[in-house]
PAZAPA-4460 file (N, C-alpha, C; in steps of 0.05 Angstrom, whole numbers, plus 32768, in hexadecimal, padded with zeros to 4 digits):
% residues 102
    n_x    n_y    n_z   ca_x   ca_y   ca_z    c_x    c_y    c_z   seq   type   mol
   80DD   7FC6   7E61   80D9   7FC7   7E7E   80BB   7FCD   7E84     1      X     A
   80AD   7FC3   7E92   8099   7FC1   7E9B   8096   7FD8   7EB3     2      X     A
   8082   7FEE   7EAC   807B   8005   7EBD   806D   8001   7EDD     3      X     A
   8072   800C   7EF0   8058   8002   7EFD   8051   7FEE   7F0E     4      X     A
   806B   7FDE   7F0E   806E   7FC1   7F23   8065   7FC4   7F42     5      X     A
   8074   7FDD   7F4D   806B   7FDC   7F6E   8056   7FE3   7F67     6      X     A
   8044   7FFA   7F62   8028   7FF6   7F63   8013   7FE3   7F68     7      X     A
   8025   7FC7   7F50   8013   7FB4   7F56   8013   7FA4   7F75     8      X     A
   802B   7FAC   7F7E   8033   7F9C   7F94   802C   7FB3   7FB1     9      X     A
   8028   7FC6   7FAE   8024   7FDF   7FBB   7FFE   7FD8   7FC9    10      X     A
   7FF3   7FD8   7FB2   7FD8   7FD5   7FB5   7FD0   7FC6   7FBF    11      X     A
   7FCC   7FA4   7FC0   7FC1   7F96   7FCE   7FCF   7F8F   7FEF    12      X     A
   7FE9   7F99   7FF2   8000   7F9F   8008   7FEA   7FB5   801A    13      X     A
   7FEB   7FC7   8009   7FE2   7FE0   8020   7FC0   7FE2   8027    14      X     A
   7FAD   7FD4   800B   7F9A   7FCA   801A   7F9C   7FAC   8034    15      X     A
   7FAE   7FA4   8036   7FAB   7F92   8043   7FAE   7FA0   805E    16      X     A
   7FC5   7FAE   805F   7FC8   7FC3   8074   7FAE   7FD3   807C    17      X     A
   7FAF   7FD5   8070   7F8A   7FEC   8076   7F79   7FD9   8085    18      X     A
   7F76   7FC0   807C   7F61   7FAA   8085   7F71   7FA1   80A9    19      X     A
   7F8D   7FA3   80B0   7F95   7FA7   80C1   7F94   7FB7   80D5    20      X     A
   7F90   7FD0   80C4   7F91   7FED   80DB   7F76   7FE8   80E7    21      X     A
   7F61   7FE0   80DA   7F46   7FE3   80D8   7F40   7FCA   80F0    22      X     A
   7F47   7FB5   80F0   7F49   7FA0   8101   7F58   7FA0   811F    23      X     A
   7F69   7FAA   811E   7F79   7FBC   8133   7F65   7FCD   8144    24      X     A
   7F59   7FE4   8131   7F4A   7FF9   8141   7F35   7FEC   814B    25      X     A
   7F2D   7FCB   8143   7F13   7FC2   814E   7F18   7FB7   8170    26      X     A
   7F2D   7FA3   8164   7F40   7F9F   817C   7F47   7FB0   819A    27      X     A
   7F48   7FBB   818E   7F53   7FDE   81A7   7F37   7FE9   81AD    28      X     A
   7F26   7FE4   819E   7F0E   7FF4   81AF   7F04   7FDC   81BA    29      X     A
   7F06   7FC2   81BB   7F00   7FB0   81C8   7F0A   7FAE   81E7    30      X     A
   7F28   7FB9   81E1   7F3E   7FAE   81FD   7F38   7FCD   8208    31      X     A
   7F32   7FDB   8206   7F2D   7FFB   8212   7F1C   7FF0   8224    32      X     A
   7F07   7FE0   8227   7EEF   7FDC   823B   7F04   7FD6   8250    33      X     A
   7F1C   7FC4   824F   7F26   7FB6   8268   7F41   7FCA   8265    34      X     A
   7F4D   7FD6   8255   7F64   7FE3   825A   7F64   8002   825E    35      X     A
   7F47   800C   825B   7F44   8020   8261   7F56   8034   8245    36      X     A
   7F44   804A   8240   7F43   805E   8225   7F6A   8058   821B    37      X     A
   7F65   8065   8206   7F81   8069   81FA   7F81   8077   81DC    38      X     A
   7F93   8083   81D2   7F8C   808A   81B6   7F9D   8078   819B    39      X     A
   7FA2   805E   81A6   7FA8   8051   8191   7F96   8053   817D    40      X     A
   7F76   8050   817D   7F6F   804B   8163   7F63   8060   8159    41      X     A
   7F74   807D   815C   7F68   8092   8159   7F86   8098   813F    42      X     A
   7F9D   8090   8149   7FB3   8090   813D   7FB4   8079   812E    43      X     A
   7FAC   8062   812C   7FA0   8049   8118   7F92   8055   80FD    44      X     A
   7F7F   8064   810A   7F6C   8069   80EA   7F77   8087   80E2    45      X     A
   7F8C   808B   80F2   7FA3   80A4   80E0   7FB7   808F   80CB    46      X     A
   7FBE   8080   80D8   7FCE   8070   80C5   7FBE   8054   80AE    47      X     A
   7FA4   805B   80B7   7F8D   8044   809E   7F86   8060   8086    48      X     A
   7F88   8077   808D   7F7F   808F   8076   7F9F   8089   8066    49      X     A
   7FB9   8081   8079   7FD0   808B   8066   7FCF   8072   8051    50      X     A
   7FCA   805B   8059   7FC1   8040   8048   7FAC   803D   8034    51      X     A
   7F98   8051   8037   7F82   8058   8021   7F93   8061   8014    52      X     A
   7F9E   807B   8017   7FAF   808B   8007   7FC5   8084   7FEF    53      X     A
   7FCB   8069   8001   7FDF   805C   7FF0   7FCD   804E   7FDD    54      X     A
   7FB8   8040   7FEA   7FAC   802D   7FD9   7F9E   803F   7FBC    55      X     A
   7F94   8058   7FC5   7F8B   806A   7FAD   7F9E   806D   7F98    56      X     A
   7FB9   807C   7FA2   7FC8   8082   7F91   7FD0   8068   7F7D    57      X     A
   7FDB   8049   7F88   7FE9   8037   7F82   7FCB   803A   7F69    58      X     A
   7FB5   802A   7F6E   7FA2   802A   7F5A   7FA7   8043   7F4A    59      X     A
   7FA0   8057   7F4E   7F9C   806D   7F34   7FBE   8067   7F23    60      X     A
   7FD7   8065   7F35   7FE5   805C   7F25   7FE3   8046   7F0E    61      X     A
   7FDB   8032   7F19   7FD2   801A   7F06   7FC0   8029   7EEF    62      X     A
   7FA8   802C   7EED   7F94   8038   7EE3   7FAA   804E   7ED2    63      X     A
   7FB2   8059   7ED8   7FBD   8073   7EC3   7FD5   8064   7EB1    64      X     A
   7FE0   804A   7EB8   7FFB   8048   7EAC   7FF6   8050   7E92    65      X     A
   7FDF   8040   7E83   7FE9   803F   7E5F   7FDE   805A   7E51    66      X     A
   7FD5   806B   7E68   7FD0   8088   7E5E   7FE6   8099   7E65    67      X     A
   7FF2   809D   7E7A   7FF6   80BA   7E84   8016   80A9   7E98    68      X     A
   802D   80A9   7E8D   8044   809F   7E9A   804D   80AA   7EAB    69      X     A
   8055   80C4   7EA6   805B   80D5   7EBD   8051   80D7   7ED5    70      X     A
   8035   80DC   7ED1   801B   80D5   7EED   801D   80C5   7EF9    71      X     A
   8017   80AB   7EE9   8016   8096   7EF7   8037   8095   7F02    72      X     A
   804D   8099   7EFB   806D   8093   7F08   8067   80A6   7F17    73      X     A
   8059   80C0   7F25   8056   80D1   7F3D   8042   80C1   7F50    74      X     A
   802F   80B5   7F3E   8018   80AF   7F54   8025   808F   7F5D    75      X     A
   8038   8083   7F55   8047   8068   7F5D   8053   8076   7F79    76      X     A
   8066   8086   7F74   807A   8093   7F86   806C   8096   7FA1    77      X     A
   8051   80A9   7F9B   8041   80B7   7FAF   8039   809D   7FBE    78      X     A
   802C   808E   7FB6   8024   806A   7FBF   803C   8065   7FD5    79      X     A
   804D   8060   7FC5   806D   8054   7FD7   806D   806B   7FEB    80      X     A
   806E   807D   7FE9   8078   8090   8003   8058   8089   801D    81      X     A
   803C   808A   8011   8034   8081   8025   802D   806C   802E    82      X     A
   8032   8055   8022   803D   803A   8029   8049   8038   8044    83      X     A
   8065   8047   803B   807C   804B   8050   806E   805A   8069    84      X     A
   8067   8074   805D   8064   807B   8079   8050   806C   808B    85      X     A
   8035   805A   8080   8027   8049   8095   8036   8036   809B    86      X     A
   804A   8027   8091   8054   8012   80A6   8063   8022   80B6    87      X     A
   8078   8031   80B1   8085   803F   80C2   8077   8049   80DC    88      X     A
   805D   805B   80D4   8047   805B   80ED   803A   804E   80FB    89      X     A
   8038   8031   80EA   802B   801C   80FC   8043   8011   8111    90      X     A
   8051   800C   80FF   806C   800A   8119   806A   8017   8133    91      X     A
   806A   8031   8132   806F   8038   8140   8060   8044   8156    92      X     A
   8043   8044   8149   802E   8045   8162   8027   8024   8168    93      X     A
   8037   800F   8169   8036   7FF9   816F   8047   7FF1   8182    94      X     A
   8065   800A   8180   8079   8000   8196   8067   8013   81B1    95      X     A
   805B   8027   81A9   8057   8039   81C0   8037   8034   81C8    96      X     A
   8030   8019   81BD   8011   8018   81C9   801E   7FF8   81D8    97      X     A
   8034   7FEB   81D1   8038   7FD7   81E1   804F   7FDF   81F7    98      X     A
   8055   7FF3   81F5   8063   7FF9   820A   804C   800C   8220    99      X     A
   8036   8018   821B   8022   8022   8224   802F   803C   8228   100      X     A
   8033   804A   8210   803A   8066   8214   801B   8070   8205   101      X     A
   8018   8067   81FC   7FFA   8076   81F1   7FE4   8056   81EC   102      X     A
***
């Protein structure tokens, strides 16, 4: 069995996400001139640090597999949990910035 699979699928996923959060926050400081302030993209680059995070871990996973298994199967895990939690967050400062709660 092959160690290490989501990682590979983790990493270029959650940088892609990052390159989204990042595009987003450009977006929103664009529409702020006509929509007036808001803290979406203050909560955007809270959820582009959780997508680095993943993207760090998912790599150092990769990088450690053929040394250190245990690590790297914690630093996979740690990846997936913040994976999850940025889509889960992008979700959801997405229902409440199109509903104009923030």
């Amino acid at each position: 069995m092959i160690q290490n699979q989501l990682s590979h699928h983790i990493l270029p996923n959650a940088a892609t996400m990052l390159g989204v959060c990042l595009t987003a926050i450009g977006l929103v400081k664009v529409a702020e001139a006509h929509i007036g302030p808001s803290h979406v993209d203050e909560y955007l680059s809270l959820d582009a640090v959780c997508f680095l995070l993943s993207c760090m871990s998912s790599y150092s996973s990769i990088r450690k597999n053929n040394y250190e298994k245990g690590t790297s199967n914690r630093l996979e895990r740690l990846a997936d949990y913040f994976f999850m939690f940025g889509l889960i967050a992008m979700t959801f400062i997405s229902v409440l910035f199109a509903y104009e709660f923030i």
